[in-house]
N, C-alpha and C positions, 0 to 999 in steps of 0.2 A: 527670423522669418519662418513660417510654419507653413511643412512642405506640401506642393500640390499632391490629394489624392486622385490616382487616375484606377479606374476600376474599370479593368479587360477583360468585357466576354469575347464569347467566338465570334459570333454575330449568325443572320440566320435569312433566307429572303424572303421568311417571312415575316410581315409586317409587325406582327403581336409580339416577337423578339423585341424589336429596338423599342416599340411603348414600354414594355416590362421594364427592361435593361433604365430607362430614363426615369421609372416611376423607382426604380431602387434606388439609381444617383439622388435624386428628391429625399428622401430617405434617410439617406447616409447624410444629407446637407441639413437637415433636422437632426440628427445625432449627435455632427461633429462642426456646431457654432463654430463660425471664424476660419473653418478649412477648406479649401477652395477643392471643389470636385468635377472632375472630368470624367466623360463618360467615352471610352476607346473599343475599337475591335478587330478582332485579330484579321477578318477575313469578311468579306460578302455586303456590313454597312458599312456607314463612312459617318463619324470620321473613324479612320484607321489608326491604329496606337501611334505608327509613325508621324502621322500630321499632325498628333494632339499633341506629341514631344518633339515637335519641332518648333513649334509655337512657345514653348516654354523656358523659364532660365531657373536658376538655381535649383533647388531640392525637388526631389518629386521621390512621391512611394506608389508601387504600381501592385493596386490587388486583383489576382486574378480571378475573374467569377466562374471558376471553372470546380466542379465536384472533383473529381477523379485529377489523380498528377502524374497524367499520362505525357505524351509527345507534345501536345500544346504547352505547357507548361514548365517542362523540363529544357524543350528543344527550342521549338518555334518564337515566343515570347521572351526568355533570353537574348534572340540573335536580332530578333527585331530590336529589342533594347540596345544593343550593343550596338548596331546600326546609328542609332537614333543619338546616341550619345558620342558617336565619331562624326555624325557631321554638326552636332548642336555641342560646341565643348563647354558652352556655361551652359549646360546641363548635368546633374545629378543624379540619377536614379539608382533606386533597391527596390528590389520586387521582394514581394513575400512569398509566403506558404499559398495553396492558392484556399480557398474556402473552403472547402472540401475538408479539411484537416479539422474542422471543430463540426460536432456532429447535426449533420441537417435532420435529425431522426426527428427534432419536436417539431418541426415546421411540417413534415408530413402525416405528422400523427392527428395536427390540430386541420388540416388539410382533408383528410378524411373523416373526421368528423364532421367537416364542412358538410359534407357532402354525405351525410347520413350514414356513416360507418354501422353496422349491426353486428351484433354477437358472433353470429354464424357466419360471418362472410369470411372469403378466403382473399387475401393480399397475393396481387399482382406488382409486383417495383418494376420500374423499369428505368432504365437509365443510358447515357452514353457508353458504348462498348467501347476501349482502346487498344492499343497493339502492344499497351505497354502488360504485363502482368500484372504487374504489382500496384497499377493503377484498378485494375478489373478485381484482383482481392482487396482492396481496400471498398469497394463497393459492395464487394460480397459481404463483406464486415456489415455494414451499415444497415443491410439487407435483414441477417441476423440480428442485429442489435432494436430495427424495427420490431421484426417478431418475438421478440423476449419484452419490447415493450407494451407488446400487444396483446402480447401471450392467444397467438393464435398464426396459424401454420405463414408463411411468406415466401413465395419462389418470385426469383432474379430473371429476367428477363434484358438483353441488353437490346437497343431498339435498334442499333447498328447493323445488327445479326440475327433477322427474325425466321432467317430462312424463308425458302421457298413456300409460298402461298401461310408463312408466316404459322410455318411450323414448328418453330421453337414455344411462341405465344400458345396455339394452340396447347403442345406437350404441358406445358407450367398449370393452363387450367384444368386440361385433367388429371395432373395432380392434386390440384386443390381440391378437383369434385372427388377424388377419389375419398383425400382424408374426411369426407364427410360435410365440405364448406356448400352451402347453398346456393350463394353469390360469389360475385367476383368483382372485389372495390380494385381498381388499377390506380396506382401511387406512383405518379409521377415524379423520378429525380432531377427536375428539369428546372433551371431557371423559367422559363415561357414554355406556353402552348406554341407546339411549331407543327410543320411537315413529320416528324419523326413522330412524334407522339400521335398525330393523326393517325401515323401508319399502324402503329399498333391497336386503335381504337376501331379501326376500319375492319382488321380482323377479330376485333373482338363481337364488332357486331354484324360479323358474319357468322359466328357462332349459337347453338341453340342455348346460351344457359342468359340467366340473369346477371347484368354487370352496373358498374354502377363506377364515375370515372370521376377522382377526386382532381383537384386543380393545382397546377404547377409550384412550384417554392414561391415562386414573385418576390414580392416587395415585406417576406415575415420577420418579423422581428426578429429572429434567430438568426436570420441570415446579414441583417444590418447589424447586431453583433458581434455576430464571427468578422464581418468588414473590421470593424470599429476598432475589437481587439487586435487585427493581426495591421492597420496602422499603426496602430500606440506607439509600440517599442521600435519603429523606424523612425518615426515622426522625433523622437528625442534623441534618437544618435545622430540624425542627419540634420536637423533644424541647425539652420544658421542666421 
């Protein structure tokens, strides 16, 4: 029997989260013929991971749609799991890597081109900030690896931590205008348009420069194969 995927965002209250989050499950259920997908979240919609793995019996693989493998994914999503499978005992579960580990760089590259990328513009990323470190360099990573594919200047931005009147966003674009960039394209690392990414648009366009604001990862291809991939090799150890 070939195990349920259950794919765990954070969840968000805002509304364009859960459409996002169900326009991805659709996606993956085009991907991966014959495998049953569920759409779970950690916090804020419903259903909640726990309700969608209580519902369930035998095998399940849980990918989490989280960038960064901070505290949600290390911490919180384990113990829910662990929960889940102490009161459901013909239940199964292995969580993976969360997505984050295969690089979201092409999904934002083609994302900004959406959205009229130009030569001269300077790269804005912005992304979730964590409490973990090593979650927030691994974004810095990504960050980097955007601008080497860019090959034009990129400052980090966590939308977590904009500071006071959204003084870090401010800082980042006068960097950009400094090195000489015109515009300011803002590259969102974000599953969905939410509240967070508002917030940083909000001071962007309180700002006097020209900006120009590319569209969330959503539903890209890169990211229903980073899913796809990091199912596989559970789905054949756990399949019974």
């Amino acid at each position: 029997m070939t195990p349920t995927l259950v794919l765990a965002s954070h969840g968000s209250r805002d509304p364009r989260f859960d459409a996002t989050a169900r326009r991805v499950a659709d996606a993956v259920r085009v991907a991966l013929p014959g495998v049953r997908v569920e759409s779970a979240y950690l916090d804020l919609n419903a259903p909640l991971i726990g309700d969608v793995l209580a519902n369930l019996s035998g095998a399940a693989v849980v990918v989490p749609l989280l960038f960064g493998d901070g505290f949600h994914g290390k911490i919180d999503l384990p113990n829910m799991l662990a929960d889940a499978c102490a009161s459901n005992p013909s239940l199964s579960v292995r969580q993976t890597d969360v997505v984050g580990v295969h690089s979201p760089v092409p999904a934002l590259v083609d994302r900004l081109a959406e959205a009229g990328l130009r030569s001269d513009d300077g790269v804005l990323m912005i992304a979730v900030g964590s409490s973990d470190p090593g979650s927030d360099a691994s974004i810095s990573a990504r960050a980097d690896e955007l601008a080497s594919t860019l090959g034009r200047p990129v400052e980090l931005v966590f939308a977590t931590r904009i500071g006071c009147d959204g003084a870090a966003v401010r800082e980042a674009v006068d960097s950009l205008l400094a090195r000489g960039c015109a515009r300011i394209a803002l590259s969102p690392l974000f599953l969905s348009a939410g509240l967070l990414t508002e917030r940083v648009e909000r001071v962007l366009d309180a700002l006097d420069s020209p900006a120009v604001v590319a569209g969330p990862v959503g539903a890209h291809p890169t990211l229903i194969d980073a899913i796809a991939s990091l199912y596989a090799p559970h789905a054949t150890t756990v399949a019974v």
